[in-house]
C-alpha positions as CSV (number, residue, x, y, z in Angstrom):
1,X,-22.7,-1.6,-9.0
2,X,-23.2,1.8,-10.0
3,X,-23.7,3.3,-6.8
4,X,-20.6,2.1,-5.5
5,X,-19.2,3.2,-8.6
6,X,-20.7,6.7,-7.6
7,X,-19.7,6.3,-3.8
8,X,-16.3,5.6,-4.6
9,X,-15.7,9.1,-7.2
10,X,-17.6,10.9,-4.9
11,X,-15.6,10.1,-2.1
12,X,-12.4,10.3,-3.9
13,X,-10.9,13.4,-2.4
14,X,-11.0,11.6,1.3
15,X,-9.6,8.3,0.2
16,X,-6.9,9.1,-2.4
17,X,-7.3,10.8,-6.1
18,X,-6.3,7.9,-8.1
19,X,-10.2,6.5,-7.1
20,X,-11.2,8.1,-10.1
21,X,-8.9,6.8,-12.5
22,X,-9.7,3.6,-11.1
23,X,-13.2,3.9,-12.3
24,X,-11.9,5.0,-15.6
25,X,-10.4,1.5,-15.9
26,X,-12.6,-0.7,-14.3
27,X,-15.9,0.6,-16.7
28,X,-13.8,0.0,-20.1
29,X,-12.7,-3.4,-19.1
30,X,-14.3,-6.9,-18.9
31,X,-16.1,-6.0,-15.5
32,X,-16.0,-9.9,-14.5
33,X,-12.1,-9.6,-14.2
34,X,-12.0,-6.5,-11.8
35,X,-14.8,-6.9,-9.7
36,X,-12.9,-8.7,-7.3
37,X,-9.8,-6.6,-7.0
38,X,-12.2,-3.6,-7.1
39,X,-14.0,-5.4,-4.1
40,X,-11.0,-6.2,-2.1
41,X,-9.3,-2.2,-3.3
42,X,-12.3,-0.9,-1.9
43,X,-12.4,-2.4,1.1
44,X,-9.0,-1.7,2.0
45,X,-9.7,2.1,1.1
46,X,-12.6,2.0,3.4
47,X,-10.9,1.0,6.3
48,X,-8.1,3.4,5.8
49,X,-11.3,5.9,5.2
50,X,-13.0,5.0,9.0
51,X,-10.0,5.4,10.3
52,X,-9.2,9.3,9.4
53,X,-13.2,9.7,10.6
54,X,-12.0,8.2,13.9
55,X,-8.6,10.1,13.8
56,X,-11.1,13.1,13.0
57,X,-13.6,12.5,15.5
58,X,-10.4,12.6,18.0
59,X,-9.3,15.5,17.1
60,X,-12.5,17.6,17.4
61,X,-13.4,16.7,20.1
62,X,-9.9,17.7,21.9
C-alpha cells in the first residue's frame, strides 16, 4: 500500500496535482472505505497517464 501511496505523490505532477491531496485524505480516514475508490481513481489516472506517454512517444519521434 505504501508504495503505491509513494508512486502515486511521486507521479503527481504527470497525472494531475490534486494526487496529493488525495493521499492526504485517504491516510486519515478508515483505509477499508477508500481502498476501492482509490483502486478504481487510480486506475483511471493511469490510463490517462499511458496515454500522454504514448501521445509523448508520438511526438518525439516526429
Amino acid at each position: 500500500m505504501f508504495i503505491i501511496a509513494f508512486q502515486t505523490i511521486w507521479l503527481s505532477p504527470l497525472i494531475g496535482f490534486n494526487r496529493g491531496f488525495v493521499i492526504l485524505i485517504w491516510l486519515s480516514t478508515p483505509s477499508f472505505i477508500l481502498i476501492p475508490a482509490f483502486f478504481v481513481d487510480y486506475y483511471s489516472d493511469f490510463r490517462r497517464y499511458r496515454k500522454w506517454i504514448e501521445t509523448y512517444d508520438e511526438n518525439w519521434k516526429g
